[in-house]
Z-matrix of the N, CA and C atoms (Angstrom, degrees):
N
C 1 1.452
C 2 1.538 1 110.07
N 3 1.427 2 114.24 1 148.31
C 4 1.490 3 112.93 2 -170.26
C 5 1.757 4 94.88 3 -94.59
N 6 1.476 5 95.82 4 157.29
C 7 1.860 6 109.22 5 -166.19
C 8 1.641 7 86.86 6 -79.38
N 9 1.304 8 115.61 7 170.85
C 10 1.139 9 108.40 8 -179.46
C 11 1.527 10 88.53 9 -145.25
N 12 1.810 11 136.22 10 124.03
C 13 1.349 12 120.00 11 154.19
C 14 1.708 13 94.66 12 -137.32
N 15 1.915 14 68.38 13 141.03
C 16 1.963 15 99.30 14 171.97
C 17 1.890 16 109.80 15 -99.22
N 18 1.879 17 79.43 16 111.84
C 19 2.291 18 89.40 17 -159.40
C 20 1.850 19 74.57 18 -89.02
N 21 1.387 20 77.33 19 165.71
C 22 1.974 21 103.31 20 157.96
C 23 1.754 22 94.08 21 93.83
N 24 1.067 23 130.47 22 8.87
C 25 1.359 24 122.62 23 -171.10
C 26 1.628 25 115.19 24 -64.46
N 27 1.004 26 123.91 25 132.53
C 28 1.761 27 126.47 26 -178.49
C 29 1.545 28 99.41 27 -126.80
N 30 1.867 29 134.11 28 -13.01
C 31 1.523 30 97.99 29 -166.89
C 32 1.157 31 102.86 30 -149.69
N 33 1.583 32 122.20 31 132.43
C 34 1.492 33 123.54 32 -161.56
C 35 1.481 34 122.04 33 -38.96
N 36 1.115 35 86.48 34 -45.32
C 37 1.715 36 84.26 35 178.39
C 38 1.817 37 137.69 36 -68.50
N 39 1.566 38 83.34 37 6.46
C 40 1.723 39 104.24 38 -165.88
C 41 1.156 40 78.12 39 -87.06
N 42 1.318 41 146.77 40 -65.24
C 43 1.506 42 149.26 41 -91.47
C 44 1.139 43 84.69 42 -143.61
N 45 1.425 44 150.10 43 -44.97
C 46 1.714 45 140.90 44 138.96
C 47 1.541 46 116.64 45 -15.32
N 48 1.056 47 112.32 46 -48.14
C 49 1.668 48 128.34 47 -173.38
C 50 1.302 49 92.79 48 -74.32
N 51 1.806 50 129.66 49 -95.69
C 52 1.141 51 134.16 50 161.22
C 53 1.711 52 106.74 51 -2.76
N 54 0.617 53 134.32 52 -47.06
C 55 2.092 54 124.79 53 -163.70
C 56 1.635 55 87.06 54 -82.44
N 57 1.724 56 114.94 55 -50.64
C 58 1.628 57 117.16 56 -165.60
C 59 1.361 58 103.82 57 -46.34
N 60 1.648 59 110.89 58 -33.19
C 61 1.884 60 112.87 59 -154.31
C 62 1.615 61 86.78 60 -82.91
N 63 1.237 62 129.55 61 -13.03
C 64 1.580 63 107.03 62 -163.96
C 65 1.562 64 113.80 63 91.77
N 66 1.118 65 119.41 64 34.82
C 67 1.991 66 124.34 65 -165.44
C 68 1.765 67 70.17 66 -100.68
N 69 1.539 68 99.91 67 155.31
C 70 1.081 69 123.38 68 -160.88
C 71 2.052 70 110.49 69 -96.06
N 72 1.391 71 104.98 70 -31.68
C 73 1.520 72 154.92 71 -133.13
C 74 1.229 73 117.76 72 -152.80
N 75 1.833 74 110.03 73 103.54
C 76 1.774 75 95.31 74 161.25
C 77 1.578 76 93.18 75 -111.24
N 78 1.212 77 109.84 76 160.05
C 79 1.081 78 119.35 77 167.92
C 80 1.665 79 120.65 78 -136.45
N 81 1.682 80 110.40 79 152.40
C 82 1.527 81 118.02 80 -144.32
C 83 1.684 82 92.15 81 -139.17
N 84 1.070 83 93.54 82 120.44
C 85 2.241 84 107.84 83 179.95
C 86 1.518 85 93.88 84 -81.36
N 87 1.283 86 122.66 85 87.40
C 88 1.754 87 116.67 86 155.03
C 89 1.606 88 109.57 87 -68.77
N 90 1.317 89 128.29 88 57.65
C 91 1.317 90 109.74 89 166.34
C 92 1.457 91 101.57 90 -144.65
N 93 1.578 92 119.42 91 122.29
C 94 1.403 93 127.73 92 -178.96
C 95 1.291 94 113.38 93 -38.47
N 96 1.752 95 145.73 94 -39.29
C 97 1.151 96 126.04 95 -146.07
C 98 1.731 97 105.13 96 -104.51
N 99 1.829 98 97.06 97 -5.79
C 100 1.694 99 116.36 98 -173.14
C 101 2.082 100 93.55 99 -51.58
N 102 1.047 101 116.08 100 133.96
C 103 1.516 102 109.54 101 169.78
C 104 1.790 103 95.10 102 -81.96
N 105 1.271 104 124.32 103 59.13
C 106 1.752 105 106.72 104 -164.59
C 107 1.890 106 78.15 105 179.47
N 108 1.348 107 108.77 106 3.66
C 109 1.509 108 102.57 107 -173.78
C 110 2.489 109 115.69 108 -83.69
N 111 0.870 110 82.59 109 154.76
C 112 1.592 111 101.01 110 178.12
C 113 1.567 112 120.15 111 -145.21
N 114 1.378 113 98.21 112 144.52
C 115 1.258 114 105.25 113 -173.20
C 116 1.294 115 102.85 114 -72.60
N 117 1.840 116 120.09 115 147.60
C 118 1.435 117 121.03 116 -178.98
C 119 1.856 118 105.49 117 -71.08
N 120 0.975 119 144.91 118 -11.69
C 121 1.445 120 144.62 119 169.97
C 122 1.536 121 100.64 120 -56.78
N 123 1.407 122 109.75 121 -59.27
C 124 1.853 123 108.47 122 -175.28
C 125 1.023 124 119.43 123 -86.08
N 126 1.430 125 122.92 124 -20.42
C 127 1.854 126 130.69 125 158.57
C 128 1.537 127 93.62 126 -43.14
N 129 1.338 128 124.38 127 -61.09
C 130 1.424 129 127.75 128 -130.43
C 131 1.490 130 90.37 129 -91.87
N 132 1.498 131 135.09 130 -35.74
C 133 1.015 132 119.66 131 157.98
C 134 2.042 133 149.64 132 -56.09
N 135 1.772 134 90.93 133 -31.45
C 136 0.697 135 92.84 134 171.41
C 137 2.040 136 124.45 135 -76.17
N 138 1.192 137 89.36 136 -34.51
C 139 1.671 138 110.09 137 173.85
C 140 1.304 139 118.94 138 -38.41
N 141 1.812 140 109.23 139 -63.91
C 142 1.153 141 129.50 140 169.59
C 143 1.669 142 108.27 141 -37.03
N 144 0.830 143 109.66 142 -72.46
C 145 1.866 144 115.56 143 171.54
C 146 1.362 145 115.18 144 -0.71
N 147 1.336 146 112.65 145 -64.27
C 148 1.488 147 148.01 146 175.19
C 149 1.813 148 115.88 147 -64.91
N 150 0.980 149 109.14 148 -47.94
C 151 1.400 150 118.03 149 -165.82
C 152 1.552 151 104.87 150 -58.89
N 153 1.637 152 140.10 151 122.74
C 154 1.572 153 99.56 152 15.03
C 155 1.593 154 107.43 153 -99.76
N 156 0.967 155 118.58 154 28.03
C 157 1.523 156 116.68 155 -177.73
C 158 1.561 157 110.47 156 -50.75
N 159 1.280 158 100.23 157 -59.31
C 160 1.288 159 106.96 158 -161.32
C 161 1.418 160 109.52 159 -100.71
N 162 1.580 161 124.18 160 -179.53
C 163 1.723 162 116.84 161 172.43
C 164 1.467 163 83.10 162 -108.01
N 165 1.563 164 121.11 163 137.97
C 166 1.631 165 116.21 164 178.92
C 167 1.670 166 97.87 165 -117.36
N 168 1.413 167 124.69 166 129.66
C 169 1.291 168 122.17 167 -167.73
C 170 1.630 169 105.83 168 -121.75
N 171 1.134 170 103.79 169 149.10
C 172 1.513 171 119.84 170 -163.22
C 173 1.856 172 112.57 171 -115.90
N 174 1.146 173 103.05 172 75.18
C 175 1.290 174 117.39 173 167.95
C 176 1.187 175 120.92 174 -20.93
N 177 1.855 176 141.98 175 117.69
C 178 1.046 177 142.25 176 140.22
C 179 1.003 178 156.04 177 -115.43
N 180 1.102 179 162.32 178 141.72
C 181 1.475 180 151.18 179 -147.29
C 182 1.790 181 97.70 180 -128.57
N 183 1.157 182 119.12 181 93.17
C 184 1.651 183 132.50 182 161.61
C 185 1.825 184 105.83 183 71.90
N 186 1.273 185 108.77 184 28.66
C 187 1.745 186 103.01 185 -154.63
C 188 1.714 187 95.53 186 -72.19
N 189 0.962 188 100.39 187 161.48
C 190 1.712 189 114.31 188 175.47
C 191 1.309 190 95.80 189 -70.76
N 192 1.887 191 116.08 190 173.41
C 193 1.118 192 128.54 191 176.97
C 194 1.998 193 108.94 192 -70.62
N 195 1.414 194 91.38 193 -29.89
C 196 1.480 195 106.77 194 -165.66
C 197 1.908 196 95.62 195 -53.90
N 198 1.638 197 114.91 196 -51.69
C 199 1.560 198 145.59 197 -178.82
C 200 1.163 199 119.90 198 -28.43
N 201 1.558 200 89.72 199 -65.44
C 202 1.439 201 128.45 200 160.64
C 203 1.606 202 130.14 201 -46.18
N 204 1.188 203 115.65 202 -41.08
C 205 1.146 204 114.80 203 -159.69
C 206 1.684 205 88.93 204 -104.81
N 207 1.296 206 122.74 205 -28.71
C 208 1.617 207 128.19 206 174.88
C 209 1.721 208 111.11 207 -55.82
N 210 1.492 209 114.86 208 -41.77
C 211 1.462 210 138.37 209 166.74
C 212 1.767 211 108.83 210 -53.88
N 213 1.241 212 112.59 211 -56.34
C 214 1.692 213 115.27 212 173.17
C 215 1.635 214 114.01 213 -38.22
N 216 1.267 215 88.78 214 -63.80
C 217 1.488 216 100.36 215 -157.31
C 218 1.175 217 127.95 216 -61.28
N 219 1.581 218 125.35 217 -15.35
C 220 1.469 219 141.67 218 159.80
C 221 1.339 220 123.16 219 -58.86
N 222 2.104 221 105.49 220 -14.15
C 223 1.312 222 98.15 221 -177.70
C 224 1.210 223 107.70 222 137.20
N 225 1.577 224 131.04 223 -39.76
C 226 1.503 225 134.50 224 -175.95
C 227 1.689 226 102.04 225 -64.14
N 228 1.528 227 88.36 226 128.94
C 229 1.506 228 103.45 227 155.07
C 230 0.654 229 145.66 228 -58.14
N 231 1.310 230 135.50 229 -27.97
C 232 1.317 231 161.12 230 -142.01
C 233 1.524 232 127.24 231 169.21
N 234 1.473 233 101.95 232 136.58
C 235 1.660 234 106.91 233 -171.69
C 236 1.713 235 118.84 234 -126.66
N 237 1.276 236 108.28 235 110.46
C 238 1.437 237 110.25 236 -179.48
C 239 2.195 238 110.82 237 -96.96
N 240 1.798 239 82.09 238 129.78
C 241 1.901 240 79.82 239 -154.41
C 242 1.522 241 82.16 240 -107.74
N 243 1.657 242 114.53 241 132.10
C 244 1.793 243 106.66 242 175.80
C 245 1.769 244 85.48 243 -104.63
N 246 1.220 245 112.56 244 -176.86
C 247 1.771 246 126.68 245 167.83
C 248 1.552 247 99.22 246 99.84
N 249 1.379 248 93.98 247 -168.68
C 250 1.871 249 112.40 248 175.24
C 251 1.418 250 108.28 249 -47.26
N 252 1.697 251 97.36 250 -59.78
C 253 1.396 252 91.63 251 179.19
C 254 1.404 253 102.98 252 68.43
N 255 1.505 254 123.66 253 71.87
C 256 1.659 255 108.38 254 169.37
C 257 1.471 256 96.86 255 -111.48
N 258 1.574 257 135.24 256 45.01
C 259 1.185 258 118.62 257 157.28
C 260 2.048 259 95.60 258 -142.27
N 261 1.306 260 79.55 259 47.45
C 262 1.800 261 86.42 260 170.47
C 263 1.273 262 133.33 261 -65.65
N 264 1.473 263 103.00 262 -48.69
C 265 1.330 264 114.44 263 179.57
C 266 1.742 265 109.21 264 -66.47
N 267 0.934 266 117.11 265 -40.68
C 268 1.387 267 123.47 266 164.56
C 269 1.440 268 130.64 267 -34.33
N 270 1.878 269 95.79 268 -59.67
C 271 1.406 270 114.33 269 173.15
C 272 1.404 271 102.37 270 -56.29
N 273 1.509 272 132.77 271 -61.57
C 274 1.270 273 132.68 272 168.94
C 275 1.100 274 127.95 273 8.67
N 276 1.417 275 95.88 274 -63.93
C 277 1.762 276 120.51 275 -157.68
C 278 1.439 277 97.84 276 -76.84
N 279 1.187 278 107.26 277 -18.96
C 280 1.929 279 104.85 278 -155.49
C 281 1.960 280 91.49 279 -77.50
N 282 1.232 281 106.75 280 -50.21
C 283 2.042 282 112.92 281 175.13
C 284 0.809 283 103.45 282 -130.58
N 285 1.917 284 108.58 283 152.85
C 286 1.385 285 106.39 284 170.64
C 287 1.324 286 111.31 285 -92.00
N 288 1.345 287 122.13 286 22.29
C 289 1.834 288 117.15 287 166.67
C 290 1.333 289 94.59 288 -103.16
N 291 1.503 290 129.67 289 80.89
C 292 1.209 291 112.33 290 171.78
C 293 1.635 292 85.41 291 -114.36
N 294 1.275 293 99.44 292 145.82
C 295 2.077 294 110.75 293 171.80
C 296 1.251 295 104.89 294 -119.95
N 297 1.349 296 123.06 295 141.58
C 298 1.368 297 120.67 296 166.94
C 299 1.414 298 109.50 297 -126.77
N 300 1.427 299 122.54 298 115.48
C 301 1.506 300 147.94 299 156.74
C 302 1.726 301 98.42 300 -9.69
N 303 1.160 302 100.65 301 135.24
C 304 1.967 303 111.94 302 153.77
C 305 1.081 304 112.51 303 -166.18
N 306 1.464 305 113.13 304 175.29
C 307 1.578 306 124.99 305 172.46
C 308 1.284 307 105.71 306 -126.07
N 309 1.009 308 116.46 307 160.49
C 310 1.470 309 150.71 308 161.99
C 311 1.844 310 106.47 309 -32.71
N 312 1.408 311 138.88 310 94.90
C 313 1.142 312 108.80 311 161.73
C 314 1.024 313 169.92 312 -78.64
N 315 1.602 314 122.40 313 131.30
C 316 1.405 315 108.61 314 -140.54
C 317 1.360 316 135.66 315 -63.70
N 318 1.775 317 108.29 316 -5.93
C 319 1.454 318 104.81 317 -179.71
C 320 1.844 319 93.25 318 -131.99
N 321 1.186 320 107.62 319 48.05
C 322 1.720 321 103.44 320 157.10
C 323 1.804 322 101.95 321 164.14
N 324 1.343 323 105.30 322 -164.86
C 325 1.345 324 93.57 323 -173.71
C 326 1.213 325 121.71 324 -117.39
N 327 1.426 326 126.54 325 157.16
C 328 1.013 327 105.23 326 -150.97
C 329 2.003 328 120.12 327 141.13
N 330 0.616 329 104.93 328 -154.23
C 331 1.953 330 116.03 329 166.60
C 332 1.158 331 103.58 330 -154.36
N 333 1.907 332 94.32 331 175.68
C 334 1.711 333 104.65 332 -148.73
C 335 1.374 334 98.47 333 -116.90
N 336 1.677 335 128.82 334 5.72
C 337 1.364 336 124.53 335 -174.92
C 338 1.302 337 107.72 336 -134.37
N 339 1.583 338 120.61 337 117.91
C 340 1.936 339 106.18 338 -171.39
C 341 1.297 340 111.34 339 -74.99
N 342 1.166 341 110.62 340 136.83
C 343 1.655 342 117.42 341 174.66
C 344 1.632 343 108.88 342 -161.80
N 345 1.170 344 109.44 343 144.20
C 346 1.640 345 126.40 344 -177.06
C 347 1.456 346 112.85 345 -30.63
N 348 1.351 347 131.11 346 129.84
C 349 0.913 348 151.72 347 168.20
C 350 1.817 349 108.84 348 -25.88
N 351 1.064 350 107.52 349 -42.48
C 352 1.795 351 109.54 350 -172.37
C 353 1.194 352 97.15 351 -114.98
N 354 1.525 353 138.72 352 24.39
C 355 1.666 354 139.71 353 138.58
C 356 1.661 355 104.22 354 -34.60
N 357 1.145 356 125.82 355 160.39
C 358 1.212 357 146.33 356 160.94
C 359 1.817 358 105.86 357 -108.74
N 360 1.516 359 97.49 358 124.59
C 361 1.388 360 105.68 359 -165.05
C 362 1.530 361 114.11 360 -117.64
N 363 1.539 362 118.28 361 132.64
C 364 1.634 363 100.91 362 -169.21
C 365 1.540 364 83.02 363 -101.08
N 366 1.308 365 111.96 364 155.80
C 367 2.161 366 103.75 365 -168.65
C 368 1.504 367 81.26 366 -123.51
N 369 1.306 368 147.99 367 106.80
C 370 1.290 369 156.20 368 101.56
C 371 1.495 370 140.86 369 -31.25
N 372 1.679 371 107.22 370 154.25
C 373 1.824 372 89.06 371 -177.75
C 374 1.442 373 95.20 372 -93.28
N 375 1.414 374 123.78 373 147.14
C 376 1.087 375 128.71 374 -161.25
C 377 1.858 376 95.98 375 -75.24
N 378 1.602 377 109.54 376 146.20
C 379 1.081 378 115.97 377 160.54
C 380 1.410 379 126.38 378 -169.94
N 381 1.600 380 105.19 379 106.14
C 382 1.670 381 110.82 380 -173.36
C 383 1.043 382 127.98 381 -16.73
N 384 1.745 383 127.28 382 -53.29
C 385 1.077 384 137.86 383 -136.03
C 386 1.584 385 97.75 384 -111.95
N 387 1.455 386 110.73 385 -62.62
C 388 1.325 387 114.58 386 -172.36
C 389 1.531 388 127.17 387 -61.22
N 390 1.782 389 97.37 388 -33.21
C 391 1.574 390 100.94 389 -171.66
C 392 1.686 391 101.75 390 106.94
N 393 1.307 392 95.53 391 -102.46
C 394 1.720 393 116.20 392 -167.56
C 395 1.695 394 92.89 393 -128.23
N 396 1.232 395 102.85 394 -168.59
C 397 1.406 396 115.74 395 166.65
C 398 1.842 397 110.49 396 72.09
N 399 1.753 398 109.00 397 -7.71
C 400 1.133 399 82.22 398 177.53
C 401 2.018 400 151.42 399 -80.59
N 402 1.497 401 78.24 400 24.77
C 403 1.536 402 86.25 401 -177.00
C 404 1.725 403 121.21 402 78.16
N 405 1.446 404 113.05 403 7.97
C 406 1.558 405 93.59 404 -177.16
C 407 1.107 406 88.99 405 -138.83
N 408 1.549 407 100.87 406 151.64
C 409 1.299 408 159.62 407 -172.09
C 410 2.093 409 92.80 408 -49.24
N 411 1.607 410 106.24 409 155.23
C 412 1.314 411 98.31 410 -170.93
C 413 2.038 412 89.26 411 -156.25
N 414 1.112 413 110.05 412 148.79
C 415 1.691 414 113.06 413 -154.96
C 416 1.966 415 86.14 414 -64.35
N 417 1.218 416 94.63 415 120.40
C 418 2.118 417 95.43 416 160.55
C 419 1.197 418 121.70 417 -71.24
N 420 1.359 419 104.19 418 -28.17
C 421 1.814 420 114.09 419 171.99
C 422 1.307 421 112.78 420 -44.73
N 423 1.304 422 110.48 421 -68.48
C 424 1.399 423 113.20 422 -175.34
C 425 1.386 424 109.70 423 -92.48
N 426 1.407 425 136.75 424 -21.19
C 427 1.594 426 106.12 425 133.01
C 428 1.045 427 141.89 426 -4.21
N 429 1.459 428 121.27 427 -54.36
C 430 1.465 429 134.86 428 -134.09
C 431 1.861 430 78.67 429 -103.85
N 432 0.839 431 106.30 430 -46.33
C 433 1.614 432 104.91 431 -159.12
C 434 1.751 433 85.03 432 -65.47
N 435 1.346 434 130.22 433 -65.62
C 436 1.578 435 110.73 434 179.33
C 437 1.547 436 115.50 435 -52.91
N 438 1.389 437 124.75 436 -29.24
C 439 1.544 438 112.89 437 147.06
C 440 1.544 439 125.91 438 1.28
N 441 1.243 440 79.22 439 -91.62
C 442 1.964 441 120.97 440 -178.25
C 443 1.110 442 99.36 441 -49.90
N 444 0.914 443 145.44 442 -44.84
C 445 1.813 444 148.25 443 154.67
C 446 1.238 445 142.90 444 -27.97
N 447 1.374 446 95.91 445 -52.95
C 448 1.830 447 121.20 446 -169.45
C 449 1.383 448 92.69 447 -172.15
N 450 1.451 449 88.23 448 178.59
C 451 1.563 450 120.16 449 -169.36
C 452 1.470 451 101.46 450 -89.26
N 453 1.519 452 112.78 451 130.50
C 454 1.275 453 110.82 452 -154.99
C 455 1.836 454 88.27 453 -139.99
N 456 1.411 455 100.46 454 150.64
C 457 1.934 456 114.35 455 -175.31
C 458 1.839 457 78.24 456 -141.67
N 459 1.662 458 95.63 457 115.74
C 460 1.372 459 120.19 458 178.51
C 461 1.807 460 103.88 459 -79.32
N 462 1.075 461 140.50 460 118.34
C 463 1.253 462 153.46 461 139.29
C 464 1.677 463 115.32 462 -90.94
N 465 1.585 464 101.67 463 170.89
C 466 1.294 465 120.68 464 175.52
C 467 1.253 466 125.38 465 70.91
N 468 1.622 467 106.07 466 96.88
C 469 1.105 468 132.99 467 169.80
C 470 1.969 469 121.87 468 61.43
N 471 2.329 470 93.47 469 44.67
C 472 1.136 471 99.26 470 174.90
C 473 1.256 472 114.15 471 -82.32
N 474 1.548 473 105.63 472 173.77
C 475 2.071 474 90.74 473 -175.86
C 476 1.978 475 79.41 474 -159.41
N 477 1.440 476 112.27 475 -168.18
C 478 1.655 477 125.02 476 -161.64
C 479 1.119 478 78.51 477 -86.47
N 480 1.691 479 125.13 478 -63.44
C 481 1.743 480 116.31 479 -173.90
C 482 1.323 481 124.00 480 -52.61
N 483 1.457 482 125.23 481 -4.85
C 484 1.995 483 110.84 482 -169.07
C 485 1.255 484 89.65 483 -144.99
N 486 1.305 485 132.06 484 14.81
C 487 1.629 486 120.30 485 173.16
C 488 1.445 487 116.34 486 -83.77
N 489 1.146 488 112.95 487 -41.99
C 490 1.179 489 104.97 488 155.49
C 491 1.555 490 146.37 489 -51.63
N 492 1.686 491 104.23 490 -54.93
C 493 1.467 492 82.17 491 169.70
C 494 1.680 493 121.83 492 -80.26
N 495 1.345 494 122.44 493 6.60
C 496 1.285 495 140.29 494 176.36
C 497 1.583 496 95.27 495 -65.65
N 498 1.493 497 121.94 496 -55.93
C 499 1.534 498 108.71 497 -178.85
C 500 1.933 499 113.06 498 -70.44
N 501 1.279 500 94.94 499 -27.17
C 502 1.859 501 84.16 500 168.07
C 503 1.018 502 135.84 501 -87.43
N 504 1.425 503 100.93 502 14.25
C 505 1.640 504 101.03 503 -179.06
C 506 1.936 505 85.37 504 -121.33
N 507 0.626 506 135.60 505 -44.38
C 508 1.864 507 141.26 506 -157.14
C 509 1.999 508 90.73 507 -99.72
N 510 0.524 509 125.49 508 -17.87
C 511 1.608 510 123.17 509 -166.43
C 512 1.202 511 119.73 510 16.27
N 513 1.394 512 116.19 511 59.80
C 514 1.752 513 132.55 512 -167.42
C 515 1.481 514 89.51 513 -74.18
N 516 1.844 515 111.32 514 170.24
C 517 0.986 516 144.45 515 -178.95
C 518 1.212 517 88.73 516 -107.19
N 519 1.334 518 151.02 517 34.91
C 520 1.243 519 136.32 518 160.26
C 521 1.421 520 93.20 519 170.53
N 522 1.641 521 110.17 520 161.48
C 523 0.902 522 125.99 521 148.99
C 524 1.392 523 133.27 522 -133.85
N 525 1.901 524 139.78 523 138.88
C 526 1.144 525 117.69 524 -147.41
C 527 2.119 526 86.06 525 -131.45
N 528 1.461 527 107.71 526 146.31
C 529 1.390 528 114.49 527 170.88
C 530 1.614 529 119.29 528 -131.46
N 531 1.059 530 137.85 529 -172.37
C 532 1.286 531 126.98 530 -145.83
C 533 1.611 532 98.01 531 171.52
N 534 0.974 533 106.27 532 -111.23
C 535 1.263 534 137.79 533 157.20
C 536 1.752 535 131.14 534 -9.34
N 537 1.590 536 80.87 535 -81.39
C 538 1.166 537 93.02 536 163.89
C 539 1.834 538 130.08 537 -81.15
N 540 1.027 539 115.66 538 31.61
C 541 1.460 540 117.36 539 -176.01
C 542 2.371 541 98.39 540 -129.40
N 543 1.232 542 100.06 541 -9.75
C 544 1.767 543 104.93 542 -176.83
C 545 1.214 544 104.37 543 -89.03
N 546 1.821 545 82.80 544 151.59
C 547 1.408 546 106.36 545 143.53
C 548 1.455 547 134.30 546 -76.78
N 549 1.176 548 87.90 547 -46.57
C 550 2.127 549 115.83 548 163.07
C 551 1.429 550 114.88 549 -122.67
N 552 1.466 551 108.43 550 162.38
C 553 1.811 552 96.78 551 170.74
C 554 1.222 553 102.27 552 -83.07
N 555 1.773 554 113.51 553 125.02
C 556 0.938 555 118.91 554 -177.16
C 557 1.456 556 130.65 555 143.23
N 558 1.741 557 80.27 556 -40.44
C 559 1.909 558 107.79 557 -170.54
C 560 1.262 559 121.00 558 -124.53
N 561 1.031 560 138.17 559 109.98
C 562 1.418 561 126.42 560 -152.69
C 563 1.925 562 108.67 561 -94.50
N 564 0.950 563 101.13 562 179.45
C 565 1.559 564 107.83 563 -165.89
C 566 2.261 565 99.77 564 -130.82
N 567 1.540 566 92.65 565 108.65
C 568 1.552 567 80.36 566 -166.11
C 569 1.482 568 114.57 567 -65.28
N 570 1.403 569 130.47 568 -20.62
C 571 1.502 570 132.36 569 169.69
C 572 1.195 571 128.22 570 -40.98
N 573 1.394 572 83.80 571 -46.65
C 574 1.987 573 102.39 572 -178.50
C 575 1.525 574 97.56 573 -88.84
N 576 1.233 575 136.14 574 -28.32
C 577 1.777 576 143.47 575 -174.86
C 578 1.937 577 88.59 576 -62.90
N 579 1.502 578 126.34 577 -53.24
C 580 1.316 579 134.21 578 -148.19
C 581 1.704 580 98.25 579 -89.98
N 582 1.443 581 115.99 580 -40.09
C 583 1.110 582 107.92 581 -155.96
C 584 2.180 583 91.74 582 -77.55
N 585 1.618 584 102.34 583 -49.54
C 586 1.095 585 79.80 584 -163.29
C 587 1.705 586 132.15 585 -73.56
N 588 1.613 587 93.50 586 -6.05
C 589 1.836 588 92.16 587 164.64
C 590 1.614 589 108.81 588 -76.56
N 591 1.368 590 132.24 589 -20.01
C 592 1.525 591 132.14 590 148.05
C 593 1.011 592 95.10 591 -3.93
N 594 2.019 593 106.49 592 -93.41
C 595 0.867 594 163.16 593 -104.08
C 596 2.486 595 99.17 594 -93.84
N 597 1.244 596 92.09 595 -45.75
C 598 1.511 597 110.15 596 168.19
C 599 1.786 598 108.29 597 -70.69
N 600 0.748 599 94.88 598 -41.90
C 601 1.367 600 90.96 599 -162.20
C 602 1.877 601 102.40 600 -85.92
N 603 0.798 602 102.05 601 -16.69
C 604 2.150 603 99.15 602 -179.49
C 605 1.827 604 91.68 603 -99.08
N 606 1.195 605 119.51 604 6.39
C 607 1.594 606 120.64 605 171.36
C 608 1.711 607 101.07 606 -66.01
């Protein structure tokens, strides 16, 4: 069965729902400028709630090891770091659910950040500004071939209508939504929360 996590979560009752559907994964944007961001005090509370039910992951954007390891200790399972990231290998060491964010690269195939062969990889459409979350679509073709590779958590611009054939064509070890599951960034919408784990799971 493919993993299923709903990132960008900010409000108990999103992530209450999410655990009811069977999502594998909540996931929490620790970075101020994320429009989908939360402070790690109410991430960590709400998470805890859940734990060990769920794997609760702690969103970062380039954080130091010091960041990182401040994020653990409240309770998150797991930490997915997007950016440069020049204290990765570090973070690494701290869990072994560490994921690190990439995109697709743009002039060959492949990904855009080096990391060990048995890394866990979230594959995103690349975007300076936003991070993640930006809602678009990213080639499955060549997805699929980093598939076949490593352990791969499908992002970018999944929704109830394309998640499915998104896992039969990419055959990720996960799949991650955001975006496509709101009403606002931020707030999720339980119709679209229900239909598209439906929607994953008859993949």
């Amino acid at each position: 069965m493919t993993t299923i996590k709903i990132c960008g979560l900010t409000r108990e009752e999103d992530a209450a729902l999410a655990v009811s559907l069977g999502v594998h994964a909540l996931g929490f944007v620790l970075w101020p400028p994320s429009p989908r961001a939360i402070a790690l005090a109410d991430a960590a509370r709400i998470a805890r709630a859940w734990l060990p039910l769920v794997t609760s992951v702690a969103v970062m954007v380039e954080p130091t090891e010091a960041e990182a390891a401040e994020a653990l200790r409240p309770g998150f399972s797991a930490l997915q770091v997007h950016g440069a990231a020049p204290a990765w290998e570090r973070i690494r060491a701290l869990t072994p659910r560490a994921i690190r964010a990439a995109s697709l690269r743009p002039d060959g195939d492949g990904i855009d950040v080096p990391v060990a062969a048995d890394t866990t990889v979230l594959l995103d459409a690349h975007d300076p500004v936003r991070v993640g979350g930006s809602g678009r679509v990213i080639d499955w073709t060549r997805a699929a071939a980093v598939a076949a590779a490593r352990p791969v958590i499908l992002a970018g611009g999944l929704t109830p209508a394309n998640v499915g054939e998104a896992i039969r064509v990419v055959r990720p070890y996960g799949v991650d939504v955001a975006s496509g599951v709101e009403a606002a960034p931020g707030v999720k919408d339980a119709t679209k929360m229900r239909a598209f784990v439906d929607a994953a799971r008859s993949a």
